[in-house]
N, C-alpha and C positions, 0 to 999 in steps of 0.2 A: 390785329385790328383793335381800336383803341375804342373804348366806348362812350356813347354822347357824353356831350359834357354835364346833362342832369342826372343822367344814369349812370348806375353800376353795374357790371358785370358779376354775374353768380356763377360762381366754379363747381358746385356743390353737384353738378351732376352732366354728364355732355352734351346736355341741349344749352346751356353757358347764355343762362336769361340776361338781357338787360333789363332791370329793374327802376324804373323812374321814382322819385321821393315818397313814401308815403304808400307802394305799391308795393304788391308781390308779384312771385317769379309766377311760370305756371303750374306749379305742384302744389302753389300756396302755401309753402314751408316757410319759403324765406324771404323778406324785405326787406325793402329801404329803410332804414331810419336814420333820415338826417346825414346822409351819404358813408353810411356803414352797413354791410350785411348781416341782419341777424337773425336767431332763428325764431319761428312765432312760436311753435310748441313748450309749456314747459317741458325740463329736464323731468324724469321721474323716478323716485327714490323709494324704494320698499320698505316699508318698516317692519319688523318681525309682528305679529301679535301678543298676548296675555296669557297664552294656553299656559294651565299649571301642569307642571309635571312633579312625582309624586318625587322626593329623594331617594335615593339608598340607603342612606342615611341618617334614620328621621333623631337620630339622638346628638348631629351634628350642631354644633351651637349658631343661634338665629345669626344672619348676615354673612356667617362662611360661606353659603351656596345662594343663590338667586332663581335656581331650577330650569336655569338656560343650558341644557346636554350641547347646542351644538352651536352657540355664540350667533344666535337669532335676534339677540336686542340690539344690532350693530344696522344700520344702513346699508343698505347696498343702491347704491345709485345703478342703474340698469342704461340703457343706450337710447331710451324714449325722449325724443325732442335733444338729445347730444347733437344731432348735424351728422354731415358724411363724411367719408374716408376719400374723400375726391379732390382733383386726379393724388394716381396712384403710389405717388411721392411723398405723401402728406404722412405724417404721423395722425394716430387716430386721435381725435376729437377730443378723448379725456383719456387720460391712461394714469389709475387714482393708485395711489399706494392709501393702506387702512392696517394697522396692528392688528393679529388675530391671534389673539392667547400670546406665545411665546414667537411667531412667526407674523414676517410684517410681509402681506399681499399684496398684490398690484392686478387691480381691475382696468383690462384694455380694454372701451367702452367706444361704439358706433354704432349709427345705422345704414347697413349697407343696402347698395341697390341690385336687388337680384332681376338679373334678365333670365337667369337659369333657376326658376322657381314654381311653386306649385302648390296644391292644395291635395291632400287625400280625404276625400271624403265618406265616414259612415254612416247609411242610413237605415234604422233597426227596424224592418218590416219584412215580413212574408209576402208581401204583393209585389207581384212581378212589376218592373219598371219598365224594362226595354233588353233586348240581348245583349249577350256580352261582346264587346266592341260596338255596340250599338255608338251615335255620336249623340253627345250634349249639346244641344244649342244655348244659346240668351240673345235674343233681337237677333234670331237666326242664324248667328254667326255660332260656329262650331267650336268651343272652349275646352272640349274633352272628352273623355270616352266613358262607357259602362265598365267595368273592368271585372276580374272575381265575384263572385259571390259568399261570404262569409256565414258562419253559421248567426243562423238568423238575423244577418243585414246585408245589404247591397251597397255595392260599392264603388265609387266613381273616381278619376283619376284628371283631376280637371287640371289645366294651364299646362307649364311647359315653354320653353323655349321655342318649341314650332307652332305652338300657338300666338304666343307673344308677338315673336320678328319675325315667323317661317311663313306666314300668309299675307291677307289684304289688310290695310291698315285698319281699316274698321274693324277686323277679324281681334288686330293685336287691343286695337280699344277696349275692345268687349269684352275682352279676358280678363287684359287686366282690370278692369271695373268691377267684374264678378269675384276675382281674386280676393279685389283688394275688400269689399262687401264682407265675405261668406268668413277674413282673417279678425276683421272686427266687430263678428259677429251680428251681421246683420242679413237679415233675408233676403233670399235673389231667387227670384223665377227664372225654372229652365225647363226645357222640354227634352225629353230623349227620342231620338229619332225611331219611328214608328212606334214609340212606347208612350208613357207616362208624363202627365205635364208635373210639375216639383214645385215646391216653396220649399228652401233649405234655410235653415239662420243654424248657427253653432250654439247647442247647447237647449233646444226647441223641439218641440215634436215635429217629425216633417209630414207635408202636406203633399197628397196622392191623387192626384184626380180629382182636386177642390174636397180630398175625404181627411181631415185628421189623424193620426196616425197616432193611437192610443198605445198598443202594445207590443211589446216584444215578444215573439215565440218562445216557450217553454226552451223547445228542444224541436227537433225534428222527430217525425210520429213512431220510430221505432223507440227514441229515446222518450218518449212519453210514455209508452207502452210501459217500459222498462222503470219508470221512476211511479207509473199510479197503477200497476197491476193489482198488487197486493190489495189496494185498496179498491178495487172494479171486482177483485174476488169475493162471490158469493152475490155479488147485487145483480149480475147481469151477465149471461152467455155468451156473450161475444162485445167485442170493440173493436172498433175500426177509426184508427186516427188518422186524417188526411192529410195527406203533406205532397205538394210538388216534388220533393227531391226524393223522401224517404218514410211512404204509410207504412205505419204498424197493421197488425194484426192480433190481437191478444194473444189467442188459443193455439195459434203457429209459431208465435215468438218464443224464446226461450223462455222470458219470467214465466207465459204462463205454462209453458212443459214443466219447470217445476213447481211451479202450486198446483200439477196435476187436473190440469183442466183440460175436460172432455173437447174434443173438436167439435164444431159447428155444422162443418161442408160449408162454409164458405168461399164462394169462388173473387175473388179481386182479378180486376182486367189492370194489366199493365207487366212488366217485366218482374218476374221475381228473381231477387238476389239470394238471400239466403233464410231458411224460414221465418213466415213474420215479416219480412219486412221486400216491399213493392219499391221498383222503380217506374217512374213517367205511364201515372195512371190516370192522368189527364194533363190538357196541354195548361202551358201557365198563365197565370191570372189573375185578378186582384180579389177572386170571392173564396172557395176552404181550403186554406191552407193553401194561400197561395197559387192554387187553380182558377181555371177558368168555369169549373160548373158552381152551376147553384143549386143543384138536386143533389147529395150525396150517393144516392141508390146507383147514379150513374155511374160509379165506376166498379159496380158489383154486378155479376153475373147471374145465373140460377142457384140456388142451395142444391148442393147434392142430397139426394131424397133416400140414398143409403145412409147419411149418416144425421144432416139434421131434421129436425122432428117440430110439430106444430104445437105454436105456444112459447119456443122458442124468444130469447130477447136479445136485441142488438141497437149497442150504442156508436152513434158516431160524429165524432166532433172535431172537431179542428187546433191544431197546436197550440193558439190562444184563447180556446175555450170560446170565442166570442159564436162559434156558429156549430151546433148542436144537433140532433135530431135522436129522437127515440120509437124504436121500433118491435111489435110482435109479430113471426110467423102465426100467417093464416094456414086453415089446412092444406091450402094451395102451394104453401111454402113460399109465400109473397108476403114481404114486410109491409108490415100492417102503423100507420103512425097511432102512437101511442103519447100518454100524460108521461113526464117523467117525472120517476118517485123523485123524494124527499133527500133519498140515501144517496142516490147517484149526482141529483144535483149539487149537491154539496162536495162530489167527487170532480164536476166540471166546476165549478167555484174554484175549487184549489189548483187547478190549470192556471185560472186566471188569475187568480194570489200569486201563482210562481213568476209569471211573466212581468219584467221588469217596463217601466215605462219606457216607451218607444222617443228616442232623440236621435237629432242629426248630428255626428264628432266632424271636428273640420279642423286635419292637421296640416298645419303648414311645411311644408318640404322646400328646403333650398341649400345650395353650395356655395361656399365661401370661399371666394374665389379670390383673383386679383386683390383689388384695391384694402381687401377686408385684411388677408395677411399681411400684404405690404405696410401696412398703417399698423401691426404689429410688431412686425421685425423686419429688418432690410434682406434676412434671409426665408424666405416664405417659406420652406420646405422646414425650416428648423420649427415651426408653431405646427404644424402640421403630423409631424414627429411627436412632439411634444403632447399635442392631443390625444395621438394615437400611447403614449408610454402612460396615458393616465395623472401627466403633472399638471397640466392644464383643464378644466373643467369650462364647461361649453353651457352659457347659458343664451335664451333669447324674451330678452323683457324679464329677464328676472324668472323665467321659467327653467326647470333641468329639460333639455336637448336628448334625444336620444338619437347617436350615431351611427351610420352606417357603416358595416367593417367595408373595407377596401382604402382604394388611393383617395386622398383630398379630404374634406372636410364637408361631408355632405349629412344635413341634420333635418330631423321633424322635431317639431315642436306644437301642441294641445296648443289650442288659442284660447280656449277656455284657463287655462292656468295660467294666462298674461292676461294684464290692466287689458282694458277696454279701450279701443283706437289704439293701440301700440302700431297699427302698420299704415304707411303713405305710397305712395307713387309718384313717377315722373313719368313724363309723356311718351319720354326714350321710346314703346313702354315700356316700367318695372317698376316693382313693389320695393319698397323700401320697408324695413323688417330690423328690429333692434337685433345684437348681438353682444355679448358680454363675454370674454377671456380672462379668466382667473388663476391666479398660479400666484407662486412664491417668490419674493426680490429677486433671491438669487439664483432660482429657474428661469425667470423673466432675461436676466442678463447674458444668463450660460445661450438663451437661443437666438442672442443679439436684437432685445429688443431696443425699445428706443428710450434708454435710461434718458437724456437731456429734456426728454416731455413729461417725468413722472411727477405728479402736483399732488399733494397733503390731503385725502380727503375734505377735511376742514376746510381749506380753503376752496375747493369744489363746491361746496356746499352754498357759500360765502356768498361765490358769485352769481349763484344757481338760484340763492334768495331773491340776487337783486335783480336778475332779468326774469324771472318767474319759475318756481317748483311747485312740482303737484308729487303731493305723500302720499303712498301708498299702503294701507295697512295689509296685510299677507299671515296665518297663521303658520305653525311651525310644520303643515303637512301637506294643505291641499292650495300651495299655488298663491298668485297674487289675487288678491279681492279689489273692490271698487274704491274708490279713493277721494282726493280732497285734496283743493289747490291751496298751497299752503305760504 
């Protein structure tokens, strides 16, 4: 089918838009100009940063070394705003040859459209969300699940393929919208089912119940125990750290059997593991440690009247120190609230020093599938090989990729360590996500790639001027930074 005669047909992904003059397709990627397809995003290029590094050297004469260890002052053009590998016949989009030292590279460059995609998401807090399998909604539509629980963060497992095309189209809308949001870093509201309503952005504190989420848990309360005993010795008779998964108890725990501290008779309700340390002493929650009480006395029984004595003192707090309480046995043997010294507060202060600020990680997960190896080599299994022998190196927007062992090419990639908007969609739905293939001329050729399309850097560059580049400055450890259309 032939298309109007004002319009053009976009191949670029298999909803195959007709484009009228001056318009774009629906992904908003790509337009008319003047009855040619092109792409609106610029191309975007990394540039190393300025970090010095110290030489080996230092008696080597000025100009032999420049302090570049691992040839960081070179460009790397990355797959942002390249266009697609669509259909799956095409060679990819840019495939650069660049010199590097003694060996001349060849970057196979695209952005592919993953229908088989996802997001893992971290979120560093003690307060309970929702169960695990719990569902995620956005505009009610269900995008993902609760999944593990991590030490000291919560964990969700959002998109997916049977979220995408496996449901109602609004279902696959919604996902992909949230997807594509949470990869460029921006905020999305979600609710987990019977749990927690969410504001997530990548790289943000995340937001619990309209509460802010300042900090990260120490540790879990056996390992508080175990990391501020020493210093709870001599200030105070007992401690009691609350924790949903895992309360300490000082005087039961091992640190303090050996600093040689007297037992208490304190009684903790909930399952004990092994001494010192409780499981499921309250149900979960978003108030200590994770719990659902707000009285800490609550999850303590009577003092044994054999062994502790009145006047007695007991501290209890929570894994990020932020909820506290100080207490003296009455004659009664009933904790009495008490001022808390000078000495100990300074001891719950350094809880809350240790705890790292509380953000939300949002790593993107997808396979590279079809169209992505074929626009590398006419033999897909041999890039695939290749990846896995270690000759090929896997980046996304200029980010390092971290692999999954097994069959295919399935990768995560921090969104935080890629440019800002690096990802698109298409209605199909799917996110559209840079990927970058790096390897040697003559690794490139041995796995049949597509020598007839490999083009000069330079002249990459050339063209990349004149339809629009955006530079990227990037330092030599922590990832691409913000940039400048150039």
């Amino acid at each position: 089918m032939s298309a109007p005669a004002d319009k053009i047909r976009c191949d670029a992904c298999p909803v195959l838009c007709y484009i009228a003059d001056g318009r774009t397709g629906a992904c908003d990627r790509y337009a008319n100009h003047g009855g040619t397809l092109v792409r609106l995003d610029p191309l975007t290029v990394i540039e190393a940063g300025t970090q010095k590094v110290v030489p080996f050297l230092p008696d080597a004469p000025p100009g032999e070394w420049d302090g570049d260890l691992l040839g960081t002052q070179k460009p790397f053009v990355t797959a942002i705003g390249a266009g697609t590998t669509y259909p799956d016949y095409k060679p990819a989009p840019f495939i650069i040859s660049q010199p590097v030292g003694d060996a001349d590279m060849v970057t196979v460059v695209t952005e592919g459209i993953f229908s088989y995609c996802g997001a893992k998401v971290k979120i560093d807090t003690d307060r309970h969300i929702g169960a695990e399998r719990a569902l995620v909604k956005v505009e009610g539509e269900p995008i993902g699940h609760v999944t593990t629980t991590e030490y000291g963060s919560k964990m969700l497992s959002l998109g997916g393929v049977e979220h995408l095309t496996g449901g109602t189209k609004k279902e696959g809308r919604v996902t992909c919208a949230a997807l594509l949001a949470l990869c460029n870093r921006e905020p999305v509201a979600m609710s987990v089912e019977d749990g927690a309503d969410l504001v997530l952005a990548a790289g943000a504190a995340p937001v619990i119940d309209g509460v802010t989420e300042a900090r990260m848990r120490v540790g879990c309360g056996s390992a508080a125990i175990g990391m501020f005993a020493r210093q709870w010795a001599g200030l105070v008779d007992e401690v009691v750290v609350v924790d949903d998964h895992i309360t300490g108890v000082l005087t039961e725990h091992q640190s303090g059997r050996l600093l040689d501290l007297p037992a208490s008779g304190i009684k903790v309700r909930g399952r004990r593991s092994t001494p010192g340390r409780y499981f499921q002493v309250a149900e979960p929650g978003t108030d200590w440690g994770g719990t659902n009480i707000t009285d800490p006395l609550a999850i303590l029984g009577p003092f044994d009247p054999k062994v502790a004595r009145p006047g007695m003192t007991l501290l209890m707090v929570s894994t990020t120190g932020e909820q506290w309480a100080y207490f003296t046995l009455g004659d009664d043997l009933v904790p009495v609230a008490t001022p808390l010294t000078d000495a100990l507060g300074a001891v719950v202060e350094r809880i809350a020093q240790n705890c790292e600020p509380a953000v939300a990680s949002v790593l993107f997960m997808g396979g590279a599938g079809g169209s992505l190896r074929a626009g590398v080599t006419e033999n897909p299994v041999a890039l695939t090989r290749s990846v896995r022998a270690a000759l090929t190196r896997v980046t996304c927007g200029g980010a390092p990729a971290y692999l999954w062992p097994g069959g295919g090419i399935t990768f995560m990639v921090d969104v935080m360590e890629m440019p800002r908007d690096a990802f698109g969609s298409v209605p199909t739905p799917a996110l559209v996500a840079p990927i970058e293939f790096t390897l040697r001329r003559e690794d490139y050729a041995a796995l049949g790639g597509h020598m007839d399309a490999v083009r000069d850097i330079d002249d990459v560059l050339s063209e990349a001027r004149a339809r629009g580049l955006r530079t990227v400055r990037a330092d030599t450890t922590s990832g691409a930074k913000e940039g400048q259309a150039a």
